[in-house]
N, C-alpha and C positions, 0 to 999 in steps of 0.2 A: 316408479317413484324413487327419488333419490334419498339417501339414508339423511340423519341431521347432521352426521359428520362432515359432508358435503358443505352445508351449508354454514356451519358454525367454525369449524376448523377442528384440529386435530383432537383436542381434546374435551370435544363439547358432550363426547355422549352422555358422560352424569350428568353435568349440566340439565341435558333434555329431556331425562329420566326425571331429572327434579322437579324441573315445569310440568313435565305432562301428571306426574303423580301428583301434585300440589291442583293443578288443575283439577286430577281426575275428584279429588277429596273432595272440590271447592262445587266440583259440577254436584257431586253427589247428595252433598250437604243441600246448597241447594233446589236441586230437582225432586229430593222425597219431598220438602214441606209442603210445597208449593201444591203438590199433586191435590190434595183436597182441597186447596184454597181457588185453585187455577183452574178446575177443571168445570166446575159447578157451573149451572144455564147463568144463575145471576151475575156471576163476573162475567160473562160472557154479553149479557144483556145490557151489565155497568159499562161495558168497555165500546158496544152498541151506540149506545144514549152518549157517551163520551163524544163518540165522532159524529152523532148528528149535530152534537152540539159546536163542535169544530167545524163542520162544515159546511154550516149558516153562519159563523163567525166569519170563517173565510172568504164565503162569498159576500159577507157586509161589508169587510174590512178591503177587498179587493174593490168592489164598487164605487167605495166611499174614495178610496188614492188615484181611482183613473175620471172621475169624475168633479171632483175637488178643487182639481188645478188645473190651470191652461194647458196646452197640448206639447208647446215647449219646456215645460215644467215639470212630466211626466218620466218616471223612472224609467230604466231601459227592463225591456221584459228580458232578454238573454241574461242581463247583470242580473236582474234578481233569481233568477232561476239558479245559477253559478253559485250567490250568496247563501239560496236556502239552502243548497244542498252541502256545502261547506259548512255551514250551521249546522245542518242535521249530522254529518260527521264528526263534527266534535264532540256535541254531542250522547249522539253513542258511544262514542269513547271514553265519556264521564261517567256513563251507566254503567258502562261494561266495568269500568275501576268501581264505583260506589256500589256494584253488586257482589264485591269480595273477588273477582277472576282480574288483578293485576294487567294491565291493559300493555304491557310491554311484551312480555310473557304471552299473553296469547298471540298477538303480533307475531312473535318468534315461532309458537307453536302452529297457528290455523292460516299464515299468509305464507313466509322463509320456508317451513319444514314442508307443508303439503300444498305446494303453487298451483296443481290442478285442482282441489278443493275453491280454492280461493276465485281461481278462473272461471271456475262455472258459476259464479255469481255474475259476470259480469254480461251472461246471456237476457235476463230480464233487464237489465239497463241499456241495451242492442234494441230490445225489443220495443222498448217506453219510445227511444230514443225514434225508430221506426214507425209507432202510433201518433208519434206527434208531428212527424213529416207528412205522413200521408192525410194527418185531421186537416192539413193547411190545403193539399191538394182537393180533397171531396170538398171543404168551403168553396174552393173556387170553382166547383164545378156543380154544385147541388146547390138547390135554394135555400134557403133557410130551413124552413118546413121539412122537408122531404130529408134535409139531414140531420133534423130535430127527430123523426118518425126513423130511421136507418140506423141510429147510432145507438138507438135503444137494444139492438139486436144484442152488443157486449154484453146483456144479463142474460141470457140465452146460449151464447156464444161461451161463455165462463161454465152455466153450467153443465154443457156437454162437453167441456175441455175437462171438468173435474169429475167427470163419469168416467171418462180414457184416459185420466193422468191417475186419475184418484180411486178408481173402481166407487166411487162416490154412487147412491142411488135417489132415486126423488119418485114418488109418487104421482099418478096424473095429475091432483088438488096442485102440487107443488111447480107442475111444468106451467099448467092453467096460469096458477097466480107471477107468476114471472111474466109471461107475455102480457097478461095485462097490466103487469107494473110498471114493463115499456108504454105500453100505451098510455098509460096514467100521468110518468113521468112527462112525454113527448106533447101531450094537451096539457099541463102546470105550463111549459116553455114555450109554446108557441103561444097560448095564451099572453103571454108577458110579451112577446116579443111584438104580436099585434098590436098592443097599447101603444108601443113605443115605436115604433117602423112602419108606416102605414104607405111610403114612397115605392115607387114601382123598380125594380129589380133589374137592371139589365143583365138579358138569357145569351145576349148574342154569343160572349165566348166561352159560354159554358160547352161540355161536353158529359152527359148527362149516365155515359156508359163509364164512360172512366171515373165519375164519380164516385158510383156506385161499387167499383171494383174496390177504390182506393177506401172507401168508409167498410167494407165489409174486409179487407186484409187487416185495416186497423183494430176495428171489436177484434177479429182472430189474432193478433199481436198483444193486445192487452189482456183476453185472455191465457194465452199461454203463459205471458210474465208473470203475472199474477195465480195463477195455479202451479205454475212450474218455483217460483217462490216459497210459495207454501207448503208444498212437498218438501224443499231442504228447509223448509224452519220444525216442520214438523219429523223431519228425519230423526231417529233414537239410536241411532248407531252410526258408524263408519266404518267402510267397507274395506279402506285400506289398513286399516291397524285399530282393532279392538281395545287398546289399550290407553289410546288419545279418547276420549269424552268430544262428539260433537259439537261447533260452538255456539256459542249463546246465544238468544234471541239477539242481544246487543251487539257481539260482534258479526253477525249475520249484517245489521245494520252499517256497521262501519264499511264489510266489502262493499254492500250495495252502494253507497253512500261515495263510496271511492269513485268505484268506477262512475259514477253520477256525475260528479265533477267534472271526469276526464273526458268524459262524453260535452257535457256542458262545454268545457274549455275548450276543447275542439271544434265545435260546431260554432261558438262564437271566433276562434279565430281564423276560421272559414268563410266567415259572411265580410260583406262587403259594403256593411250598413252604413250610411255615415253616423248611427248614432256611436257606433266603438268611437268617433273620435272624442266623443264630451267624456268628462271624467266618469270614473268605474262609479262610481255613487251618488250620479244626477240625478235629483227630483228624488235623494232620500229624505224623510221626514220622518217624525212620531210616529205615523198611522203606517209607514214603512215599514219600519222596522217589527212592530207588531204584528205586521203580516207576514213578515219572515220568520219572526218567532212561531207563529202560528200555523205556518206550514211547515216547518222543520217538526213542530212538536206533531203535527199532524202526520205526517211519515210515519214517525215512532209510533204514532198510535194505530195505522194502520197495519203494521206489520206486526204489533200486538192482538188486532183483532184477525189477522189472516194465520196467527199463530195456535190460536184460542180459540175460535172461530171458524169462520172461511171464509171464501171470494165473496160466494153468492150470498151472504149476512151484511157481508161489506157491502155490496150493490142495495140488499134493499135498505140500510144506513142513509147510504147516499139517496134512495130514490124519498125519504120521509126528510131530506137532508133539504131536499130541492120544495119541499111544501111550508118548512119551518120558514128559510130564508126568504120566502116566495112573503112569508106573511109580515115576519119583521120590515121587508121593504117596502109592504105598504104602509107601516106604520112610520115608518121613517122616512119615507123618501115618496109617500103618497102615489105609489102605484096603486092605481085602479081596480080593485076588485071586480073580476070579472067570473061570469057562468060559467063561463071555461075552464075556469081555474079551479073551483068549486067542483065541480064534476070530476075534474082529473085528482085533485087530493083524494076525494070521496075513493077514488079507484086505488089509488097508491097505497093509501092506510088500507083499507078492504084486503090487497092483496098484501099488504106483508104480515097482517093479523093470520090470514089464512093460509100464509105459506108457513108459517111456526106453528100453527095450531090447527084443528079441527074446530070448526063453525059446530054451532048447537043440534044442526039437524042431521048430521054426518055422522054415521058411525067410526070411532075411534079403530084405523088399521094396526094392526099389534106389531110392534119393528122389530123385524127377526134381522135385522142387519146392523151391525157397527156402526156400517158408514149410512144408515138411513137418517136424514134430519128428525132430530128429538123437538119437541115443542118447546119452547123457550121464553116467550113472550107471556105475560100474565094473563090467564083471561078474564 
């Protein structure tokens, strides 16, 4: 690790004594109040209920801009992808300043001074960036179904990622309710997807094995990002210099958020699309922009709940996330209620009650572990 004189010039050491002390104050201050306010099941449940509420907005508001306009009229997905996450870095940058840690200053401090901190942030945005290459390949290769029913594995996949990342533990009740949460989830989407796709599929160039490989590296990609994330938000020290204060949840967001872009901006100016030639903000509108709002703010919020929380609270968020959305769009956009769907909520809700809590006829096991999930959902 190279000293901050390297990097500032000859005379920066006060200087970086000052940052980092002004820091260390600013982390201290703080990180005591918060600890009673932050740590309790209820914020953690508020922050929960936050994102399912996020993301039934997001899949309304996403629905509503690809289906609203003609197909030439239609935003570019790479641009907006590029947008949100430019969004969401600023952002964090605002937070990180409106939470008292001077956002220039940390910059100097957690990017300039320690480059390999900074870098291993950019391992989960490699990763994302890898889950969503190969989600393109298993579509091409897997039928709907069958990668509706496969993809569910990433709740599974996350929690045995954070048993070996996280020495995390889960009880049988808790492994049970996971797998049927996949399953619960995978009948909500195929249910919907039957109303609306009833045409016959051509199999011919699928390959059915490589599908399979590329949707199971993907869960194992999203899990790692997502566990291996959560471990440095959750990190309470640095290992290089005890005397720097780890950084914030926010600027935590700002690396990831970086390298997000750079990823983003690469991989669009790698493709070969013809839509790069229409302008960068084709087919922006009201209901655009709102959903770039709404997924920047929703980043933030997931990395609050992976913070506070963990993966596997997030998954079942998202899997009560997929029954919410499910329902407003039949109220809005008259999808079908179907048996199907009916039966898979009925399993989804079932398992995330019973993966937080003990059911009435089950004895309460006594958590001699730390890291044993505590009940958390009201009963």
């Amino acid at each position: 690790m190279q000293s901050p004189k390297s990097f500032f010039g000859q005379n920066a050491t006060s200087q970086y004594k000052k940052i980092t002390s002004s820091l260390v104050n600013n982390s201290s201050s703080s990180t005591t109040m918060p600890a009673s306010k932050f740590e309790g099941n209820s914020f953690r449940l508020m922050l929960l209920t936050l994102m399912v509420l996020q993301n039934s907005v997001t899949v309304l508001l996403g629905r509503y801009t690809r289906s609203s306009v003609p197909k030439e009229e239609m935003f570019i997905v790479g641009n907006f992808v590029l947008t949100t996450e430019f969004t969401k870095l600023i952002l964090s940058a605002m937070l990180e300043q409106y939470t008292g840690n001077n956002i220039i200053e940390s910059i100097k401090v957690h990017v300039f001074a320690r480059p390999l901190d900074f870098l291993k942030i950019s391992i989960p945005a490699i990763l994302y960036l890898l889950q969503n290459t190969l989600l393109y390949v298993a579509l091409s290769n897997l039928s709907a179904p069958l990668f509706q029913v496969t993809y569910q594995g990433k709740l599974l996949t996350t929690a045995l990622v954070s048993v070996v990342l996280l020495n995390r533990r889960y009880n049988m009740k808790q492994w049970i309710c996971l797998t049927t949460l996949g399953f619960g989830v995978a009948a909500v989407v195929l249910g919907e997807t039957k109303a609306k796709d009833n045409a016959p599929q051509e199999l011919n160039d699928q390959n059915m094995f490589v599908g399979l490989i590329a949707v199971s590296i993907s869960c194992l990609s999203s899990a790692l990002a997502g566990v291996y994330f959560e471990k440095v938000l959750k990190k309470v020290s640095n290992d290089d210099d005890s005397n720097i204060p780890p950084p914030s949840l926010w600027m935590r967001n700002v690396q990831l958020a970086f390298f997000s872009v750079v990823v983003a901006y690469l991989k669009r100016l790698g493709s070969d699309d013809e839509d790069n030639l229409l302008p960068f903000f084709h087919g922006y509108n009201n209901a655009v922009w709102a959903l770039v709002a709404c997924q920047a703010g929703g980043g933030l919020l997931v990395a609050a709940v992976i913070k506070y929380a963990d993966n596997v609270l997030k998954g079942l968020a998202t899997g009560v996330a997929v029954v919410v959305s499910t329902i407003c769009s039949m109220i809005l956009f008259d999808t079908p209620l179907t048996l199907q769907f009916s039966a898979g909520a009925a399993v989804i809700l079932t398992s995330v009650y019973g993966f937080s809590n003990d059911f009435p006829c089950l004895k309460k096991p006594s958590p001699d572990s730390e890291t044993e999930m505590k009940p958390m959902l009201p009963r």
